[in-house]
C-alpha positions as CSV (number, residue, x, y, z in Angstrom):
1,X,0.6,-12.0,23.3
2,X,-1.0,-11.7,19.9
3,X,-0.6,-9.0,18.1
4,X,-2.3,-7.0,14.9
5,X,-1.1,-4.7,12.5
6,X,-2.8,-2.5,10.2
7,X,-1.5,-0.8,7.0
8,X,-1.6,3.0,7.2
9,X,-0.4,3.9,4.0
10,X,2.3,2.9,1.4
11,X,4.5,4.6,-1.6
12,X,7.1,3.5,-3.8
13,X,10.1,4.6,-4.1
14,X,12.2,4.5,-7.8
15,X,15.6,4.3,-7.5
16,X,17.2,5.8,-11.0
17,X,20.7,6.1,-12.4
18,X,21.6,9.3,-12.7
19,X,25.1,8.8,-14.4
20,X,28.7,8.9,-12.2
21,X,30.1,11.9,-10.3
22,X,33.8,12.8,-10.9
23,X,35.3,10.1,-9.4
24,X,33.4,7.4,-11.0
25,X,30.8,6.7,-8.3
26,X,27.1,6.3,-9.3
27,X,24.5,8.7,-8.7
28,X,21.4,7.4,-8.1
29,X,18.3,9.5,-8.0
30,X,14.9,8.5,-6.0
31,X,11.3,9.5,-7.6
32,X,8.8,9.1,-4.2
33,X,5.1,8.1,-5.4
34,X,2.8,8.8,-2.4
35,X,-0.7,7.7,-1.8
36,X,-0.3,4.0,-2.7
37,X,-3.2,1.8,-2.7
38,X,-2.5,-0.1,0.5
39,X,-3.6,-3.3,-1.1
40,X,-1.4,-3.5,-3.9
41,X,0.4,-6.6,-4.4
42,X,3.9,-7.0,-5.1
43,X,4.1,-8.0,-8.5
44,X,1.6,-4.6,-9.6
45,X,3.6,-2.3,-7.5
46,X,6.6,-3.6,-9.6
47,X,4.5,-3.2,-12.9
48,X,3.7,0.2,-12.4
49,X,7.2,1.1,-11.5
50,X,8.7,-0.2,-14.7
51,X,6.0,1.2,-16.5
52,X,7.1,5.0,-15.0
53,X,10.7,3.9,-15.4
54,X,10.3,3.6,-19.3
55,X,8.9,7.3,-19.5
56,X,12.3,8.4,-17.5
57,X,15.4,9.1,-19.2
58,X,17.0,7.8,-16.5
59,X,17.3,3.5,-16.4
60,X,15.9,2.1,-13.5
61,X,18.0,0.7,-10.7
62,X,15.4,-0.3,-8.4
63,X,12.1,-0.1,-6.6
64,X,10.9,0.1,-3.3
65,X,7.9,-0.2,-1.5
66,X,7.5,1.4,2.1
67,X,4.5,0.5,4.3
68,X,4.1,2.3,7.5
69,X,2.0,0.3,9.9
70,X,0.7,0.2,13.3
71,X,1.0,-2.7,15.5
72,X,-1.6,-3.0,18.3
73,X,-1.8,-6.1,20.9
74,X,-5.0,-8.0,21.3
């Protein structure tokens, strides 16, 4: 059975280091960026991230982009 799938929207997600609790483990902080263009290629989403990070205080630790979609059968 073949089946479609359609974006329905995207975000990315920044993953910053917030420093190291009391017993030495990291603290990482997310940022959420809602609204994505769903068309946005890799490479820009990434762009744009390290683009945000670098107005942070924070360093950046990672990035993340989350697609929720809708798979339908034809």
């Amino acid at each position: 059975m073949a089946v479609e799938s359609t974006v329905l929207s995207s975000k990315m997600v920044l993953k910053l280091n917030n420093g190291a609790d009391e017993n030495g483990n990291p603290i990482v902080r997310s940022k959420t960026y809602s609204n994505m263009n769903n068309d946005a290629v890799d490479q820009e989403v990434y762009d744009v991230a390290e683009a945000i990070a670098d107005l942070q205080t924070n360093p950046l630790e990672g990035v993340h982009k989350i697609q929720e979609t809708v798979l339908v059968s034809l």
